[in-house]
C-alpha positions in Angstrom: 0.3 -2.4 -4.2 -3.4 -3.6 -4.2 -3.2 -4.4 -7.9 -0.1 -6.4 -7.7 -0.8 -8.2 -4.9 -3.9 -9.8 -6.4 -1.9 -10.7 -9.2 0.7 -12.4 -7.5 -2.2 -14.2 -5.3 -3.9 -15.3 -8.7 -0.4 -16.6 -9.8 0.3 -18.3 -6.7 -3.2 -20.4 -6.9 -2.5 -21.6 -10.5 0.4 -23.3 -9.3 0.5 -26.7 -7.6 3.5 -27.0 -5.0 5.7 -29.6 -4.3 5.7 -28.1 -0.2 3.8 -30.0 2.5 0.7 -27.9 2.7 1.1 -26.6 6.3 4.6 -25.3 4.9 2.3 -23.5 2.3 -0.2 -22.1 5.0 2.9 -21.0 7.1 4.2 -19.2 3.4 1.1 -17.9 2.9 0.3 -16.3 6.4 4.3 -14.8 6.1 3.4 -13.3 2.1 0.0 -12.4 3.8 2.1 -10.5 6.8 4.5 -8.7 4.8 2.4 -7.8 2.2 0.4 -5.7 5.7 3.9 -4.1 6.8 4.5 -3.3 3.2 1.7 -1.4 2.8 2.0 -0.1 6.3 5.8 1.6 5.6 4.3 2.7 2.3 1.3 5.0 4.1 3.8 6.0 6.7 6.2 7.1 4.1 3.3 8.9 1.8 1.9 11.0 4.9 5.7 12.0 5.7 6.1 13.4 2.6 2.2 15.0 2.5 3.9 16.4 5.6 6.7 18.3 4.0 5.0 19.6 1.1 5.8 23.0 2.1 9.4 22.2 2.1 9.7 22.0 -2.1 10.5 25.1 -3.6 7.5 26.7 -5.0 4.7 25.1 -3.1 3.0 27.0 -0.7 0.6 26.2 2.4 -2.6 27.0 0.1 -0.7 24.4 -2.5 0.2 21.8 -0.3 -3.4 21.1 1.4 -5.0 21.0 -2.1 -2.8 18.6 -2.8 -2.9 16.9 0.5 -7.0 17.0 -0.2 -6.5 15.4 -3.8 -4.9 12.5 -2.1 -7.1 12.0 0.5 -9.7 12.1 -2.1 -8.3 10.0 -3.9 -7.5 6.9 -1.3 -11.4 7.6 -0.4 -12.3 6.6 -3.9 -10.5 3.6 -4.2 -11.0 2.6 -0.3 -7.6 2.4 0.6 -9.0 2.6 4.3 -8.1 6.2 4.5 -11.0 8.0 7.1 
C-alpha cells in the first residue's frame, strides 16, 4: 500500500484543481484518513490469517511460526511499524 500511496500523492501534486483550496485540505485530510483505516483493516486482516496458519492442510505449528517469523521479519525491514 505504501508504494501506491506515494504514487497517487505525487500524482495528486502535479495537478492543479479547480476546488477552493480548503475543499482540497478537507480532500486531503479524508484521502490522508482512509488511506490510515486502509492500512489498519489490512494488518488486522494479515495477523488473522498469521493466526490460522495451522488451519491449511499441510502446515504444521513448527511451519506456521517460521512463517509467521518470515513476516515479522519482513515488515521489520521495510518499517512497516511492526515491534
Amino acid at each position: 500500500m505504501g508504494k501506491s500511496l506515494r504514487k497517487i500523492k505525487r500524482e495528486r501534486e502535479k495537478t492543479t484543481s479547480p476546488f477552493h483550496p480548503e475543499v482540497m485540505k478537507a480532500w486531503n485530510r479524508g484521502f490522508e484518513a482512509g488511506a490510515k483505516r486502509q492500512n489498519e483493516l489490512d494488518t488486522q486482516l494479515m495477523l488473522e490469517w498469521l493466526g490460522k496458519l495451522e488451519e491449511i492442510s499441510g502446515v504444521g505449528e513448527k511451519t506456521a511460526w517460521k512463517i509467521r517469523e518470515h513476516f515479522l521479519d519482513f515488515m521489520k525491514e521495510n518499517k512497516h511499524g511492526v515491534s
